[in-house]
N, C-alpha and C positions, 0 to 999 in steps of 0.2 A: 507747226512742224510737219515737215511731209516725209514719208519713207518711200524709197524704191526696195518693193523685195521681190527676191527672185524671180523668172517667169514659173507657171503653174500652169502650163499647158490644158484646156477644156476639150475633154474626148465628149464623144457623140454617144457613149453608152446609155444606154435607157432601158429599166428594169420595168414587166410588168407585172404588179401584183392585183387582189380580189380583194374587195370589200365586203363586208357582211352582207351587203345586196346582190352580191355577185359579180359589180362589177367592176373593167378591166381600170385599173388605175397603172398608167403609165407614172415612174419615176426617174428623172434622170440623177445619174453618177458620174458626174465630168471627171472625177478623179480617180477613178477606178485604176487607173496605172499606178498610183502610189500604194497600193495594196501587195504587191511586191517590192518587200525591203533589198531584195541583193539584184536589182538590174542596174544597169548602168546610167537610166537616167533619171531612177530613185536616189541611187548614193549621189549625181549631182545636185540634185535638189538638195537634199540633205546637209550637202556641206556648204552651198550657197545662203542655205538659210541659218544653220551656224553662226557663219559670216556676218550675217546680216545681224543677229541676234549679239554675237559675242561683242561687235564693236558697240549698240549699243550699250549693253552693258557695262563693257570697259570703262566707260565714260561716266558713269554717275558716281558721285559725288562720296556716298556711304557706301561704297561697294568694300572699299580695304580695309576700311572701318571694321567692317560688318568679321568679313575673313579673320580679321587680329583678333578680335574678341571671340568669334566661334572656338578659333583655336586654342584662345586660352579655357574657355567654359568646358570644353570636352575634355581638356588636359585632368583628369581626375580619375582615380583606380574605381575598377565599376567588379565589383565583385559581383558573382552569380550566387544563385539558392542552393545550397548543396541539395544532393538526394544518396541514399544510401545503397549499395546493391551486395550483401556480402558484407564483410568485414570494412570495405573500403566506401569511401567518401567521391563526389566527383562535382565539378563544378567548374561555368565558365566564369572567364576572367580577361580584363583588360587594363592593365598598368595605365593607360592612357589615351594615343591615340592610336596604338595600333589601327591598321586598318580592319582586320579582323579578330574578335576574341580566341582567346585560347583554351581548351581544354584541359584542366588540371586535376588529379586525383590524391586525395589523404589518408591513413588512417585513422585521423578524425575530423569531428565538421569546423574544428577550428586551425585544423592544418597543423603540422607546417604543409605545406603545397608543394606538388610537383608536377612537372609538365608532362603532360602525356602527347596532346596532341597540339600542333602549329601549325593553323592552317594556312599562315601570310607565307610558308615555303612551300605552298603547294602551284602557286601561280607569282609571277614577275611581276605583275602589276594590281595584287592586292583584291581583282577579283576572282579567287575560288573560296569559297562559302561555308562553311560546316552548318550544314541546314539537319543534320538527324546525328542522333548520340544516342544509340540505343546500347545498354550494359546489361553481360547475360546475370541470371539470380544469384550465381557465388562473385561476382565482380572479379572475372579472369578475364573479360574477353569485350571487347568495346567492337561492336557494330557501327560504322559511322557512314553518314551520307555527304557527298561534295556535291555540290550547284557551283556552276563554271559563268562569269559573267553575265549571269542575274537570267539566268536560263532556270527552268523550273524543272527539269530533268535531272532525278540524282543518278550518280556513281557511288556504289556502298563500297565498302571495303573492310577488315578484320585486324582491328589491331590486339597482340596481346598485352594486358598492360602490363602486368610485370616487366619483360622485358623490353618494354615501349614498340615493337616489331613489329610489320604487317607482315600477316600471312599471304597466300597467294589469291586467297578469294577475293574477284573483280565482279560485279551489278551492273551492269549499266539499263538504261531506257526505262527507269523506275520512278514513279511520276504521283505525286498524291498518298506517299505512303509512310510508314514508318517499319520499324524492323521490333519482330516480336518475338524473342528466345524462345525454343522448346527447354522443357523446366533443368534438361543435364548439358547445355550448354550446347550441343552439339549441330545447330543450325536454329537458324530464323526461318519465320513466315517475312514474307515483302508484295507489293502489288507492282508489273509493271504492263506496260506496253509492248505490244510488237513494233521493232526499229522502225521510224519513219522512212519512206521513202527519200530518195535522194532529193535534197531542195527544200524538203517538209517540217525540217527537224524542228523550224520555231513557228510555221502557218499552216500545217498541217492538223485538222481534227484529232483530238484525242477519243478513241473510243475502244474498246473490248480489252478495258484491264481486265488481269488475271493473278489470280491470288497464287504465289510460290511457296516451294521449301528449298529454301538451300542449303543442303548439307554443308557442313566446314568441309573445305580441301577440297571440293568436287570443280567442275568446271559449271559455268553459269547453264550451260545447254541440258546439262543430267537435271536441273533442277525440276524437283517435282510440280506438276499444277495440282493444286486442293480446289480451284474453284474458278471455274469461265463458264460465261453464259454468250455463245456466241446468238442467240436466242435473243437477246440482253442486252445488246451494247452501249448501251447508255448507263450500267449499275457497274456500281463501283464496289472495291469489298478491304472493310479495314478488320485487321485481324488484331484478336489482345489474349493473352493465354493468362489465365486466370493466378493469384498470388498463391495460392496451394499446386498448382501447376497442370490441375486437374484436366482443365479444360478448355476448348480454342472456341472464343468466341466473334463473330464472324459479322457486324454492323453493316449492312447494305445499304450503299448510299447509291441516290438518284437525283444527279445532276448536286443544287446547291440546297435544295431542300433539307429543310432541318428533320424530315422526318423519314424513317430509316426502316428496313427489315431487321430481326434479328435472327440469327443465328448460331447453334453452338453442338460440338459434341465432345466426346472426350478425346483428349490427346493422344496422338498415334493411332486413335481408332481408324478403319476406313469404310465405316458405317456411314451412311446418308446423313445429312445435318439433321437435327432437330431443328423446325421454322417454330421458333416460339413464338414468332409473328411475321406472317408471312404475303403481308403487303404494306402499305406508304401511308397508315393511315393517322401513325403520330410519330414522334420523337421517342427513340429507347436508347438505354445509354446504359451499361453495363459498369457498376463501378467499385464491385468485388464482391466475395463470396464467404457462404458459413458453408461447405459442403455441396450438398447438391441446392442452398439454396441461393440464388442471386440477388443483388439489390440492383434496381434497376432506376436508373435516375428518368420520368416518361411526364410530358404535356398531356398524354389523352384524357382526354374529362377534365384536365388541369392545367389550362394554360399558362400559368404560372410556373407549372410544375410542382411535382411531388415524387416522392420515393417511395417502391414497390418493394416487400420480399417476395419472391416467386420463386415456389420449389419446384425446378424441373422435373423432378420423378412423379409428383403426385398432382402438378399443375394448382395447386393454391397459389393463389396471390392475396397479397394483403397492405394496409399503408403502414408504412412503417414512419413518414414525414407526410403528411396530408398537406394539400395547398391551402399558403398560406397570403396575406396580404403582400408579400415582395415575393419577387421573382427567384425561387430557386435555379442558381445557375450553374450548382455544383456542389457534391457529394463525395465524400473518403472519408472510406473506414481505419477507422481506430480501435485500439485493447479493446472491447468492451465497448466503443461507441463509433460515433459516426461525427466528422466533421461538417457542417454546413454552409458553402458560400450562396449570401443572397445579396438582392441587389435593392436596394430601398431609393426609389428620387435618381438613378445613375452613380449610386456609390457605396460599397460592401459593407456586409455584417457577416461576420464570423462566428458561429456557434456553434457549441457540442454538447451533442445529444446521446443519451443513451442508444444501446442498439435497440431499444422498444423504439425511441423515436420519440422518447419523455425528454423535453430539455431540460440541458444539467446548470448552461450558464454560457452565456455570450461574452466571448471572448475579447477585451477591448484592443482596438487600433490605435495607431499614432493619433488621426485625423482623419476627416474625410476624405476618402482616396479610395484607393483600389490594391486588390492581392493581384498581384500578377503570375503568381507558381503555389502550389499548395501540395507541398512533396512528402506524403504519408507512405506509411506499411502499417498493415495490417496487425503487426507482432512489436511494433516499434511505440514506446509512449513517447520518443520524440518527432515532432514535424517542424518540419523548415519551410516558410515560406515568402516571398519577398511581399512589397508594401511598397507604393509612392502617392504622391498625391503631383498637384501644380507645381508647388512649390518645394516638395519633399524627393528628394533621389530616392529611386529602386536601393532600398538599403535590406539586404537578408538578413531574416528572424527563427531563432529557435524559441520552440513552446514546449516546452515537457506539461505533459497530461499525467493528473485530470485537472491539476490545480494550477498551474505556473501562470506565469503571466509573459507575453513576449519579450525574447534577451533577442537585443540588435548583436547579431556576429562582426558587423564592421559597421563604420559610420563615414559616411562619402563625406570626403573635404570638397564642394565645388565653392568656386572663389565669385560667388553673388551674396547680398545681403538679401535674404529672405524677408526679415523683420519690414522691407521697405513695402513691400508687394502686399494684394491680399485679395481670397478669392470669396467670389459671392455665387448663391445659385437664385435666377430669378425663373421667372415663369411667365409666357403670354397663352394669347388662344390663338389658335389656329383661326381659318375662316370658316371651320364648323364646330367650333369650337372647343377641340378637346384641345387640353392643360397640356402647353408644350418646355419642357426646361430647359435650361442651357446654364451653362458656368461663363461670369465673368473674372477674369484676370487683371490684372493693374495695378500701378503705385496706390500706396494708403492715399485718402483724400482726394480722389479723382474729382475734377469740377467737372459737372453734368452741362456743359455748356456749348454741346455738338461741333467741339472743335477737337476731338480726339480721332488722330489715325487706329482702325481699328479693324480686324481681320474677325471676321465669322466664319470657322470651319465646320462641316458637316461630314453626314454618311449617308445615314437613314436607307439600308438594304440587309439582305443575309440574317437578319436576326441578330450581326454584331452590335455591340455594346459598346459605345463611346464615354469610359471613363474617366477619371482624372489620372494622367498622368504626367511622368517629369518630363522635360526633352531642353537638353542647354540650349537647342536651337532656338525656340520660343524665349529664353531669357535675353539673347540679344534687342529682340525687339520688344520687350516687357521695359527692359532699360535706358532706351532711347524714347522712351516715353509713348508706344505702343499697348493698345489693348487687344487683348485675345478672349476671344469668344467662343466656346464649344457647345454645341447644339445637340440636341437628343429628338431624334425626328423620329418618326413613324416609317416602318420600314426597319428597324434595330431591336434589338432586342432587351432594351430596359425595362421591357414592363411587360414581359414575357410574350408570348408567340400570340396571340391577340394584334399586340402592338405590329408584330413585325407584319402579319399578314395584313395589316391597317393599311400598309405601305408598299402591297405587293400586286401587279398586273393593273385592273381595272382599278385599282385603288392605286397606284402608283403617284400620282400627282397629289397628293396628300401629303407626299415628303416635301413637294416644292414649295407647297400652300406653308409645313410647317416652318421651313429654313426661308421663306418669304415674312411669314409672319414675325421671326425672330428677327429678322432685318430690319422689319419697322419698330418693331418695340425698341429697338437700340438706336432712331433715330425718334423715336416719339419719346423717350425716357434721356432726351439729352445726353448719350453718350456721343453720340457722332452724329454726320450728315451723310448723305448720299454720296457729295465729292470726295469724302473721307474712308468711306465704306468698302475693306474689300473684302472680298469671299478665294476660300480655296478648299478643295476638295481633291480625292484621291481616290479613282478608278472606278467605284459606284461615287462617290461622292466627287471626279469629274464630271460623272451625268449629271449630279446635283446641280453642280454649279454653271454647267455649260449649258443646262435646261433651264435655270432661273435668268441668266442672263439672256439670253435671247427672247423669254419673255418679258423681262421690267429692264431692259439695258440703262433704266435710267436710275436706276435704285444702286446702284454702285461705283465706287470708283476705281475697281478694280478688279479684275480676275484672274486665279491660276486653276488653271484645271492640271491634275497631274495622273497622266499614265490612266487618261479618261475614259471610258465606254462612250462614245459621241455617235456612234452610228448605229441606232439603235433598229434596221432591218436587214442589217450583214454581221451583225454582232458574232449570231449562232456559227459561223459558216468556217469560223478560227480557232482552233486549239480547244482549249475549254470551254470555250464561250457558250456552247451546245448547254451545258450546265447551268446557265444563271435564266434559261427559261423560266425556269420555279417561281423566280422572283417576277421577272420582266412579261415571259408572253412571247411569242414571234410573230413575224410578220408577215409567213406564209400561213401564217388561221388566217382567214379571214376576218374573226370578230375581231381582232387586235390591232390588225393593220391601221387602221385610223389611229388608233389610239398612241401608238407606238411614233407613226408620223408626226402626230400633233406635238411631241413633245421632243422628240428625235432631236440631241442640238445640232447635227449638219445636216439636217434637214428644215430649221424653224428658221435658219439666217434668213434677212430679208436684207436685199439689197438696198445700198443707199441709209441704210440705217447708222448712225454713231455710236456705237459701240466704246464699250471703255477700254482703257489700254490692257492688256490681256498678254501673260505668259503661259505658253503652254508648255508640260515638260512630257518626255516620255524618253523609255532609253530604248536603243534600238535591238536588244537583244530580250527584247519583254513579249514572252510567250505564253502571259496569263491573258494581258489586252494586248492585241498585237499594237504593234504603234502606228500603222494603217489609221487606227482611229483618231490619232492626234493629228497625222502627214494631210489626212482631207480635210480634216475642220480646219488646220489652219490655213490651208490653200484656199475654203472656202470662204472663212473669217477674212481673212485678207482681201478677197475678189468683193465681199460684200460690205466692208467697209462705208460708209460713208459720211466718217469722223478723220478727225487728224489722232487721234490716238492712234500708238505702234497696235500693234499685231503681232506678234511675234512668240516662235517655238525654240525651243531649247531641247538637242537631239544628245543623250549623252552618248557616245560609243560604247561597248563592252559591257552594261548596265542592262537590267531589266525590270522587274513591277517593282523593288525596290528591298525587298528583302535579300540582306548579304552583302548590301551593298557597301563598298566600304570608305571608311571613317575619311579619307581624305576627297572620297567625291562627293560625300554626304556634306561634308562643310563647306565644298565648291558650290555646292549645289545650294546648300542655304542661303549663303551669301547673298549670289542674285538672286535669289526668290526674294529676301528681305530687302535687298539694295530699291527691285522694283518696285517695291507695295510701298518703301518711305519714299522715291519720287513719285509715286504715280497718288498717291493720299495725302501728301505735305508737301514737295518740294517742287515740282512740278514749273510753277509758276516761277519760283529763283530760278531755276536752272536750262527753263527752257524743256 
């Protein structure tokens, strides 16, 4: 099978950069034009390789298969967690396939339910987003954020809910943030940007947020600034006003680092902050208060983590949760105690503790799975909080404290037999051998006899946490007799900030070493073979995957990198991107450039190489990675080919990193992804 795709025109640019010897390393960038997504001979490209890409797909065999069954699997009411603010109740909701959920509020957590907000009538084609739902403390006044076709820039606006009406207040250019009531309702704190320049709005650097007040009813321009550091411009500043209303506490973030300044003083003061720590030198997490004293969720001394009380007036601290054998990854206060999310092997445990910090009793879960929301107050002995697992739907849980045990508030009707499936966690080594896990998925009675089409997804960056969770998506190909494989690499954060920094700069190929080694274990343990093998990943976990394939191309039969980091020494130069140095490194150190090179995937392609059939996705309004990064790997994947496997990208329009995105391009978009992994793993050979 041969493809003609598009021309990919090779410009003459050439980048010099310094090596830790100092010297000149010339690099060329033949695709440097496709780093402008709106010129004229970008959008040609773009819809030539569409083209290219959609009649492909058209044409395989399970592609309407795939579509009929997604639709049916998503067809199912997805109730949200409730959370309380005031008298009133609030929670998202989706009767089925909506493209977007809807906003609903009760006077109680078991409804009846009424709409407040609709975001599918905020745009004609399903992408505007409700990415922020902030509710001030009497539950009068609903703060909300919209993302416009997968753009990462919100627009807030004031609804009242009583009378479902928006007031006149308009946000725009607000980016990284949330919306934090002052305690009598009467405005939020927000962080945004100064507007881009003309052309810039989705490639242009992000840099010198500034932390706001915006009074209700005022115009965006009277809004006050509490805090810019033009000194600064790489620190970011997320604001949270304490449940007594005391206090405005003020988290300085730097880049994607997990580890933070803190900040706080009292509310309406206009006294200097208090720096209760007042450099990067761990993680502090603020996660409510007895007066002047805070609990503070902090890695320092504890990579694991552990919880602090710290009395800001007198400066004691003290443990009030010492580090323990699992990762604490999350703390809320209760009557009288403290709730605690850990993470043991990649999957929760739930316990409550006294406020000394004395455990009272471990709260049991459905199954092995994961909390997705853990929605407390302070004064409240009820908590709501959702639960899934593989094979278990996002279903919300009420727990009345101190004794109760979880009551499911609804129970998802989705049309699979669970009973048939079942999930296992195994473990290999690395090549230096630390204990790597991963979850398998599959029919009961799998035969180990490496003839199984079989997807290994990964991450391993950021300190995120790759747990179990549901997705209808994953059931199409669980059903078709499809194995799914979820990886826990170094670089994430299951086994707390150790781990992740295991995975971070000069240690960074350690995530490759561990999603390489999990590929052999599932071909060395007779799950699958190498022609059956495919991998996909998502944004750091397109590096993943687009960095393992260029170095073992022969270890798979298949790749999706989606909405990838691939060029990993212009990375910094877009939007956020300035931010995941923490993790990565740049390419203008010089101690890094090598390093960053040797693994860079549009930079490792070697021409003449056969490479496996490979989709790549990215949508072109994605302002987290710009899609630059997809437009040259796959011009250069393409040019360096020297296999008969496709090549091929998949551009959505109006789409971005993927959050928001809605429900009817999500199943588009599943479809071929699944359609291509079962020709390119099993079908192949029938179908040409």
């Amino acid at each position: 099978m041969t493809f003609q795709y598009p021309e990919s025109p090779r410009g003459d640019q050439v980048d010099v950069y310094r090596d830790a010897r100092g010297r000149e390393c010339p690099v060329a960038d033949p695709y440097r034009w496709l780093e402008d997504p709106d010129s004229a001979q970008t959008r040609a490209w773009v819809a030539a390789q569409n083209e290219v890409t959609g009649a492909f797909l058209a044409d395989l065999p399970a592609r309407e298969a795939y579509r009929e069954r997604l639709t049916a699997l998503w067809d199912f009411p997805k109730d949200g967690v409730p959370w309380r603010r005031g008298d009133r109740y609030f929670r998202t909701y989706n009767p089925g396939l909506l493209n977007q959920p809807v906003l609903q509020v009760a006077d109680s957590p078991t409804g009846p339910w009424c709409l407040l907000l609709d975001p599918n009538t905020l745009g004609a084609d399903g992408t505007v987003a409700l990415m922020g739902a902030s509710v001030s403390e009497d539950g009068a006044r609903l703060a909300y954020g919209t993302q416009s076709g997968g753009s990462d820039w919100l627009t807030w606006r004031v609804r009242d809910v009583s009378s479902g009406q928006d007031a006149g207040d308009h946000i725009e250019w607000s980016k990284f943030s949330g919306a934090a009531w002052l305690p009598d309702g009467s405005g939020f704190y927000y962080g945004a940007y100064d507007p881009p320049a003309q052309g810039d709005a989705l490639t242009g650097a992000n840099r010198g947020q500034r932390l706001l007040l915006h009074r209700l009813g005022s115009p965006q321009k009277a809004d006050e600034v509490i805090l810019a550091r033009p000194d600064q411009p790489d620190w970011g500043f997320g604001a949270h006003v304490t449940h007594d209303g005391r206090y405005l506490v003020v988290h300085v973030w730097l880049g994607s680092s997990p580890h933070n300044q803190l900040w706080v003083r009292e509310v309406g003061s206009d006294a200097p902050f208090t720096e209760l720590v007042g450099d990067f030198r761990a993680g502090f997490t603020v996660v409510g208060n007895d007066g002047p004293t805070l609990f503070v969720r902090t890695d320092e001394d504890a990579p694991l983590g552990r919880l602090v009380a710290w009395n800001i007036e007198t400066g004691e601290r003290r443990d009030v949760i010492s580090e323990g054998p699992d990762a604490l990854e999350y703390v809320a206060l209760v009557p009288e105690g403290l709730l605690a999310l850990t993470l043991r092997d990649a999957s929760h445990r739930l316990t409550l503790h006294a406020r000394s910090g004395k455990v009272r009793r471990e709260v049991e879960l459905p199954t092995l799975g994961s909390v997705t929301e853990l929605n407390t107050r302070p004064d409240d002995l009820e908590v709501y909080f959702g639960f899934t697992s593989f094979l278990f739907p996002l279903t919300p849980y009420r727990l009345s404290l101190p004794d109760g045990t979880p009551e499911p508030l609804s129970e998802p009707a989705v049309a699979f037999d669970a009973d048939a499936f079942e999930v296992r966690q195994e473990f290999t080594a690395s090549p230096d051998g630390t204990r790597v896990p991963m979850f398998l998925v599959h029919h009961r009675g799998l035969e180990r006899d490496g003839s199984n089409p079989t997807l290994l997804y990964g991450y391993g960056g950021f300190g995120i946490s790759l747990t179990p969770g549901f997705s209808p998506s994953r059931l199409s190909w669980l059903e078709r007799g499809g194995v799914y494989v979820q990886a826990n690499l170094r670089g994430g954060g299951e086994y707390g900030e150790d781990w992740h920094q295991a995975g971070t700069r000069e240690r960074k190929e350690n995530v490759f070493d561990d999603f390489t080694a999990c590929a052999e274990h599932l071909i060395e343990t007779g799950v699958t073979r190498p022609q059956q093998l495919g991998i996909q990943g998502g944004s750091n976990g397109g590096l993943l995957v687009g960095a393992c394939m260029t170095r073992r191309p022969e270890l798979f039969g298949a790749v999706v990198p989606q909405v990838g980091v691939l060029d990993m020494l212009r990375y910094h130069l877009f939007t956020i991107g300035w931010a995941w140095a923490t993790d990565y490194g740049r390419a203008d150190d010089p101690a890094l450039f090598d390093l960053l090179r040797s693994y860079s995937p549009l930079h490792t392609l070697r021409e003449g190489t056969a490479y496996p059939p490979t989709l790549i996705t990215t949508g072109d309004h994605d302002d987290r990675v710009v899609p630059a990064h997809s437009f040259k790997f796959a011009a250069a994947l393409q040019h360096a080919q020297g296999g008969e496997a496709p090549i091929l990208i998949r551009i959505q329009t109006r789409a971005g990193h993927g959050a928001g995105k809605p429900t009817a391009l999500v199943i588009e978009e599943s479809a071929d992804v699944w359609a291509f992994l079962e020709w390119a793993l099993g079908g192949r050979e029938a179908h040409g």
